[in-house]
C-alpha positions in Angstrom: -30.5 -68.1 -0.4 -29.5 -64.7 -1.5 -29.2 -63.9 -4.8 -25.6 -62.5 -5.7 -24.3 -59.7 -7.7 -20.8 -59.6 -8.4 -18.1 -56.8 -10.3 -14.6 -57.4 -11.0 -12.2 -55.4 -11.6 -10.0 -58.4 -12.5 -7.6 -58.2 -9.0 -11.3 -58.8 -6.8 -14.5 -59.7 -7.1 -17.1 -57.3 -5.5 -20.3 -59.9 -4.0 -23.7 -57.7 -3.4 -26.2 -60.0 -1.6 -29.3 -57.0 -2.0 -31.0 -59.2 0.6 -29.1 -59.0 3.5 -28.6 -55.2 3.4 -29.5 -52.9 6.5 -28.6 -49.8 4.4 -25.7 -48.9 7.2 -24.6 -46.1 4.3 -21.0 -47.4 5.5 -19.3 -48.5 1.9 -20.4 -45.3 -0.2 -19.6 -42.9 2.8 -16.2 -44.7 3.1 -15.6 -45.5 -0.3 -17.5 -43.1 -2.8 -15.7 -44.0 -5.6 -16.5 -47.7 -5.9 -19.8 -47.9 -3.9 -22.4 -44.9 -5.7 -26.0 -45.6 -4.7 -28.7 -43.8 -7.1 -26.2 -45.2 -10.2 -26.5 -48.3 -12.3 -24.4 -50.3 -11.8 -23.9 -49.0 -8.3 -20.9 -50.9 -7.8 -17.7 -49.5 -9.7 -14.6 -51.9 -9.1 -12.4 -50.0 -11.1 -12.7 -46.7 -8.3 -10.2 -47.5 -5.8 -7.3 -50.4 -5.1 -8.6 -53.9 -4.5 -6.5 -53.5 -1.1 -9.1 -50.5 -0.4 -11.8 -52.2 -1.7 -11.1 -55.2 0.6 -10.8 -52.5 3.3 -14.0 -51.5 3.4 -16.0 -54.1 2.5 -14.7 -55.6 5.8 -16.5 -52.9 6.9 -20.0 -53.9 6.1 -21.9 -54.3 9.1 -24.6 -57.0 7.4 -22.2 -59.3 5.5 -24.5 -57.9 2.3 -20.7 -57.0 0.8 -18.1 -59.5 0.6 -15.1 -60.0 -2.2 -13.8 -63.1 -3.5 -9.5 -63.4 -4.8 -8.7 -65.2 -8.0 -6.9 -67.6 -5.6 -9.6 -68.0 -3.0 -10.5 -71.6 -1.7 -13.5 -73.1 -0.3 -13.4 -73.4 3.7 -12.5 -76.7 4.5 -15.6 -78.6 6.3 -13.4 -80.8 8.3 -11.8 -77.3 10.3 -11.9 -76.4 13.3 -14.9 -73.8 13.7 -13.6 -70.5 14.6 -15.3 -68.7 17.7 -19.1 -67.1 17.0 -19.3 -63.6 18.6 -22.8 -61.9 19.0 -22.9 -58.2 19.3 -25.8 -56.1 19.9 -25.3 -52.6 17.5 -26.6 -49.8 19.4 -30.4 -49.4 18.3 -30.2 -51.7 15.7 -29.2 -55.5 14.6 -27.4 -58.4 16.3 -24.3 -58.6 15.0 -23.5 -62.3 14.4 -19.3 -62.1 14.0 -18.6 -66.0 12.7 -19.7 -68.8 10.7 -23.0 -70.1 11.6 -25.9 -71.5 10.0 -29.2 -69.7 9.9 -32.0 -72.4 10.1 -35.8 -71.1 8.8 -38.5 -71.0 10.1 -39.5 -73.4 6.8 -36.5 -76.0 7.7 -34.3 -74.1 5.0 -30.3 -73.7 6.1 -28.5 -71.1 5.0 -24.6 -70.6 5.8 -23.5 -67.4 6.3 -19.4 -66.4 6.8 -18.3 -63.3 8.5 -21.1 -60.7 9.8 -24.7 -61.5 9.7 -27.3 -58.6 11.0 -30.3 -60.1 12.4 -33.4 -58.1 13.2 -34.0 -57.3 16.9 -36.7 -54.3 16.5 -39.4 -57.2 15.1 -39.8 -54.6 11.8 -37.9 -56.4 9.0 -39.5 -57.3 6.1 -36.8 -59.7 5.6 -36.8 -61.7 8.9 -34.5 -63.1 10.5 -32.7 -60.5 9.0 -32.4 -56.8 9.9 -33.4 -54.5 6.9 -32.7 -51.3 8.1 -36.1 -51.1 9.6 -35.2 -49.7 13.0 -34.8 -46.5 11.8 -38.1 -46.1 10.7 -39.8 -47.6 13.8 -37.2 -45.4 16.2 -36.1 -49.0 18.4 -33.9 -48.0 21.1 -31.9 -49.9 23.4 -32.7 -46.9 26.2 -35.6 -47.0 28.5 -38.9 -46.1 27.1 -40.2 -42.7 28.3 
């Protein structure tokens, strides 16, 4: 299980799972006043509106950024799943769009809401999940040459 970082700004609570990012460069290049990487803490929750905030953490292509509401509940086990969609990003991760349940390779389960990138290049240090890796190894959808 990923180990959570979380900011408030008091409206919404910023989640950081450091694990499951693949370094898209999406939030700070959307969202420079909340999301500053070279900074500590890198996450400011007072630079923008939660409704912006929300905005572009919906954004996240890994599900490493998600927020939490003051009035948030727990999903409701007993509810109707909603549909899984699996995208392939071009040269990089499966997209995983859904609820599903990631089971190890060591019989661990791990839930995961929303977007999950798994690795597809075989480079992750952090199988099955995409790291960002691609880059470095140049995987590519295209015919080889």
């Amino acid at each position: 299980m990923s180990k959570e970082h979380t900011y408030t700004n008091g409206e919404v609570t910023i989640v950081w799972k450091k694990e499951l990012c693949v370094h898209s460069t999406k939030c700070w290049r959307g969202l420079s006043s909340v999301f500053k990487p070279g900074q500590r803490p890198w996450i400011n929750a007072e630079g923008a509106t939660t409704d912006a905030i929300k905005a572009q953490i919906d954004l996240c292509p890994s599900g490493a950024l998600s927020y939490r509401l003051p009035n948030d509940v727990a999903p409701d086990p007993e509810a109707e799943p909603e549909s899984l969609r699996i995208e392939a990003s071009p040269n990089g991760p499966l997209l995983v769009k859904g609820a599903c349940t990631i089971v190890h390779y060591d019989g661990r389960e791990e839930k995961r809401e929303k977007i999950t990138a798994l690795c597809r290049c075989g480079a992750s240090a952090n199988k099955p999940f995409c790291d960002g890796s691609h880059r470095q190894t140049g995987f590519s959808d295209g015919p080889k040459p």
